[in-house]
C-alpha positions in Angstrom: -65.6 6.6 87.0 -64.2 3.8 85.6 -62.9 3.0 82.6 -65.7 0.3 81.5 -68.3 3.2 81.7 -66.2 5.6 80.1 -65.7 3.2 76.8 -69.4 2.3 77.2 -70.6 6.4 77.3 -72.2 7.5 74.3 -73.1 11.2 74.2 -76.8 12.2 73.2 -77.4 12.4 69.9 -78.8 15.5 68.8 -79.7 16.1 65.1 -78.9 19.7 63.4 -82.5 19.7 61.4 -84.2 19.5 64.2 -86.6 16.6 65.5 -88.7 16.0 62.0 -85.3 14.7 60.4 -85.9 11.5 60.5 -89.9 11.6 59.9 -88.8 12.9 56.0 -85.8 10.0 55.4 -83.6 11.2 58.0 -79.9 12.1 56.1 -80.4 9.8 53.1 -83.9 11.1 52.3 -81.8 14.8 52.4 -79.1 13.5 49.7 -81.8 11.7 47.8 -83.6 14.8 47.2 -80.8 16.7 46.5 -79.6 14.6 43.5 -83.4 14.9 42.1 -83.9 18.5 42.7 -79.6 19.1 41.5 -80.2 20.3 37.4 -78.6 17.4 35.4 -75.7 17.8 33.0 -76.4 16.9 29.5 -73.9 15.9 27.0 -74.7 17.5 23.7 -75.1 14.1 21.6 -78.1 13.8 24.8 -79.6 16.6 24.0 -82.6 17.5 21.4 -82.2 19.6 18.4 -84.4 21.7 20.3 -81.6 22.0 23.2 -78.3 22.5 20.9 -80.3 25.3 19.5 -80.9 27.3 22.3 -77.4 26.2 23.6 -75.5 27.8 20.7 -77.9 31.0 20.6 -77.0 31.0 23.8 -73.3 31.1 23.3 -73.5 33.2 20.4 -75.4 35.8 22.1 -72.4 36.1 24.4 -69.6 36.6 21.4 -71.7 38.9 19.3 -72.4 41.2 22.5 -68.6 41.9 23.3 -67.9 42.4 19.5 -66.7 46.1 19.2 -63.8 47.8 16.8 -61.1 46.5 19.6 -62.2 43.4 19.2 -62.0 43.3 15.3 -58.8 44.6 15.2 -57.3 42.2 17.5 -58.8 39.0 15.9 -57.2 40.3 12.2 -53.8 41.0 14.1 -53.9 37.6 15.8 -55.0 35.7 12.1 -52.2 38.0 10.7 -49.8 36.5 13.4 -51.1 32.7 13.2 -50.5 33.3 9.4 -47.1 34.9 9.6 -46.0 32.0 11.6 -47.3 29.6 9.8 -45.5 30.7 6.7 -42.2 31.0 8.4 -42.4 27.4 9.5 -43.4 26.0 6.2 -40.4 27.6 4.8 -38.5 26.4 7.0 -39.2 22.6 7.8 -40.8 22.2 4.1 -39.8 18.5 4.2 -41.4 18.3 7.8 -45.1 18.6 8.1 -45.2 17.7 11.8 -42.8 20.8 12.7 -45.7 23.2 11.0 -48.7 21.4 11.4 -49.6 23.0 15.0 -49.6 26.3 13.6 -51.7 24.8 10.8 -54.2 24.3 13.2 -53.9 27.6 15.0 -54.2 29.4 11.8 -57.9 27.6 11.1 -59.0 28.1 14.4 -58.3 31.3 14.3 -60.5 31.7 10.7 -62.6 30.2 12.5 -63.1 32.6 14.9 -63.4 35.5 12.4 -66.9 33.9 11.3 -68.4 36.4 14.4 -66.9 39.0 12.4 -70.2 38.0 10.1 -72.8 39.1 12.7 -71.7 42.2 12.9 -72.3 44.3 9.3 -71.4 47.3 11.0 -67.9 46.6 11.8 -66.9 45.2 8.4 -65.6 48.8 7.5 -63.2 48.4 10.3 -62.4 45.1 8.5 -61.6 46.8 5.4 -59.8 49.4 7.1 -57.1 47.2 8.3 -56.5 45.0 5.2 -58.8 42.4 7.0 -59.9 41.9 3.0 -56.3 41.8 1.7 -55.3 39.2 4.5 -58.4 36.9 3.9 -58.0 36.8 0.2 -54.1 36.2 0.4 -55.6 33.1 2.6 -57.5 31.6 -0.3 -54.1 30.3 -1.8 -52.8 28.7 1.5 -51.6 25.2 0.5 -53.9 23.6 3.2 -57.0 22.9 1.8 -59.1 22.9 5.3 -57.9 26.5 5.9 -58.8 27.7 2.2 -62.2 26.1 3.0 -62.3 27.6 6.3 -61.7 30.8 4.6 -64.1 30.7 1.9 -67.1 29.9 4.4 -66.1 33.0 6.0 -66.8 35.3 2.9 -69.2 32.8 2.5 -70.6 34.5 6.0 -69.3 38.2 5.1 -71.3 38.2 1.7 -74.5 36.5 2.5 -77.5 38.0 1.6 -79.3 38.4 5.1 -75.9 40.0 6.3 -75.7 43.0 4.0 -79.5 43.4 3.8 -78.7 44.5 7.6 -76.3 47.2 7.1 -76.3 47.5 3.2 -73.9 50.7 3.4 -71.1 49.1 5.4 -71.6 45.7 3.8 -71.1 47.6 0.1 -67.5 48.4 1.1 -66.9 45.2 2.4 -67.9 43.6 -1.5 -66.3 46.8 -3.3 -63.1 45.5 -1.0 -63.4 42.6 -2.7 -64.1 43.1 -5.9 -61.2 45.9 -6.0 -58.3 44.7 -8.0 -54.8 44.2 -6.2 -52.3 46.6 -6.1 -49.7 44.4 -7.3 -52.2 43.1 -10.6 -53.2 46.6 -11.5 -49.7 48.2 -11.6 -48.2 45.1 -13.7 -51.4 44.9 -16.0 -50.6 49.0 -16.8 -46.8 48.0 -17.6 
């Protein structure tokens, strides 16, 4: 052997799908199907009203099914924390917004996320339980304006009408919770 017919050698080619590969497009016609038959990716301004709905039920389904006391508990300690921290750094950097604003945000996302609490009636006595009422009240006087709307859509949620229709005894001591005078007003209203 020389080396012309070793640079000229070319091994036979033998296809892996078998001999009909190239009778249905060969390995284009295989990617070509495979970006039809792949599901697309929607964005969700792309999608229907139809689409989003599903979508969120969807996700929604998913929160509300993991929702148990535990869970309750640890979103009011974490909005207690958020708000704790919040307060400490408004204190502290009054003058500076930008050094509290980050917790700002942390604090409404975590309202935020106390809107599932809503879906489940028969956890709000849990709610009660652990001054959840107390906390989210003391949050209607925040100074930021977003939060204290954040926090009135979620009594907003609590109180609706469908909501304690579900569960109308554990909903009542959610609204007694909140109709119940402070502490602090009723011992200085007595003096």
């Amino acid at each position: 052997m020389d080396i012309e017919e070793l640079l000229d050698f070319q091994p036979a080619r033998t296809l892996k799908r078998g001999p009909d590969a190239e009778a249905d497009g060969g390995f284009e016609g295989m990617f070509k199907r495979k970006a039809v038959e792949a599901p697309q990716k929607k964005n969700y301004e792309d999608m229907t009203d139809e689409e989003r709905l599903a979508l969120v039920m969807e996700l929604d389904e998913d929160k509300t099914a993991e929702m148990d006391e535990g869970t309750v508990k640890r979103m009011l300690l974490n909005l207690e924390k958020k708000y704790s921290r919040n307060q400490e750094l408004r204190i502290k950097h009054a003058e500076q917004p930008e050094k509290f604003m980050e917790t700002e945000i942390e604090l409404h996302v975590e309202v935020g996320k106390c809107l599932s609490i809503a879906t489940q009636p028969q956890l709000y006595p849990v709610l009660v339980q652990c001054n959840g009422v107390k906390l989210i009240v003391s949050l209607l006087g925040h100074p930021n304006s977003d939060i204290v709307l954040g926090v009135v859509d979620l009594l907003n949620e609590l109180t609706d009408t469908d909501v304690i229709n579900e569960a109308i005894d554990d909903a009542l001591e959610l609204v007694e919770a909140l109709v119940k005078k402070p502490d602090h007003v009723s011992s200085c209203a007595s003096s």
